[in-house]
N, C-alpha and C positions, 0 to 999 in steps of 0.2 A: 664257113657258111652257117645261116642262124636259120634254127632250127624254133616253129613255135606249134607248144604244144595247148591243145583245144581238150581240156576237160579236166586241168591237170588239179591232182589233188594234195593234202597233207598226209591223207590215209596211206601208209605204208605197204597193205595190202591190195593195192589198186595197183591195174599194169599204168596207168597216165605217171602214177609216182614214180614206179620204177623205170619208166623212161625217160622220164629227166634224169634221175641219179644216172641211169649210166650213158645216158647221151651228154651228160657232164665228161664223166671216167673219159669216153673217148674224145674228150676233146671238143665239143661243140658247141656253141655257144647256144643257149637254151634262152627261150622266152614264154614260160609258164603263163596258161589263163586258164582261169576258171571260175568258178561260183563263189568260194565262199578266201577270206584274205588268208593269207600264211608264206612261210616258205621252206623250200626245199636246198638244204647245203645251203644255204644264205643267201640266194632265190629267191625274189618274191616273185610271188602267184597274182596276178593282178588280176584284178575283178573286171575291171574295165575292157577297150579294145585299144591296146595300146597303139602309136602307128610306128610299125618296125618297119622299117626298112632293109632294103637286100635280103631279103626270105627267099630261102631255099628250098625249104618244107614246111608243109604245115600233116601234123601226123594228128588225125583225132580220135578222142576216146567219148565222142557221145553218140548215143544211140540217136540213129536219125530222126527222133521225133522232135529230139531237141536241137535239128543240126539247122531247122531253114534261119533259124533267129542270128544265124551267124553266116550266112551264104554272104552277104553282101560284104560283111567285117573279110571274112576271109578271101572273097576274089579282092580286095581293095589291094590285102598285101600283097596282091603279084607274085606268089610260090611260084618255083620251077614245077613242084610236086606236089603231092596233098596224098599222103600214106591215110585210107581207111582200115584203121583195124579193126580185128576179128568185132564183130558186134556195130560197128560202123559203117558196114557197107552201106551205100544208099545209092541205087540206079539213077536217082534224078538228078541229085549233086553231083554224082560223076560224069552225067551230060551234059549240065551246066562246064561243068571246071574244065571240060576236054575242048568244048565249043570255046572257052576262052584260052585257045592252046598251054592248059594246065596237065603236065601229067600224074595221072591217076593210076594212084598201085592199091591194090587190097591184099592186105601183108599184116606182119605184128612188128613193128619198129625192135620192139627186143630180140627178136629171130631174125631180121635183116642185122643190126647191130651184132648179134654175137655170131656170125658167121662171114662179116664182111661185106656184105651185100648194100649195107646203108652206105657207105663211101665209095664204094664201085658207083652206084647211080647216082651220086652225088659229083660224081665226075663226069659225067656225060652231058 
């Protein structure tokens, strides 16, 4: 199941990077976007809005002020789910994504990942 991440960076220090790396480790096919070009593990991060298909999750790492410019890019891809992490929550996009029977978690993709949780509801 692919997995695209919204905010993803080259900073090492940033949870978006460290979510790819290890949503790589377990296995998942990753589709890095973000602002500025690079890549992660040999990854590119694409600047653009690529059109993925079969998307599973969309997990974001941007703070809602810069989430609406990407509300249309992301219902487009037809997630099962859309993981807001910490810092991500946004009440209006989660009303949006749920009215397009999207489910919506507010979680840290790292903390569902290292306790199992990411492929539990990857299964339902």
């Amino acid at each position: 199941m692919k997995t695209v991440v919204i905010g993803a960076t080259t900073n090492p220090e940033r949870y978006a990077y460290l979510a790819v790396k290890r949503l790589l480790k377990f296995g998942h096919e990753v589709v890095p976007v973000g602002k500025n070009e690079g890549e992660i593990d040999g990854i590119k991060i694409h600047t653009d809005r690529p059109d993925v298909k079969d998307v599973h999750t969309v997990t974001l790492y941007l703070n809602p002020m810069h989430q609406k410019e990407v509300y249309d890019y992301i219902l487009s891809l037809h997630p099962k789910r859309i993981i807001f992490n910490p810092g991500a929550e946004n009440p209006e996009f989660e009303t949006i994504a749920k009215k397009n029977g999207i489910e919506v978690t507010e979680a840290c993709t790292l903390v569902l990942l290292s306790t199992g949780m990411y492929e539990t509801a990857e299964k339902q």
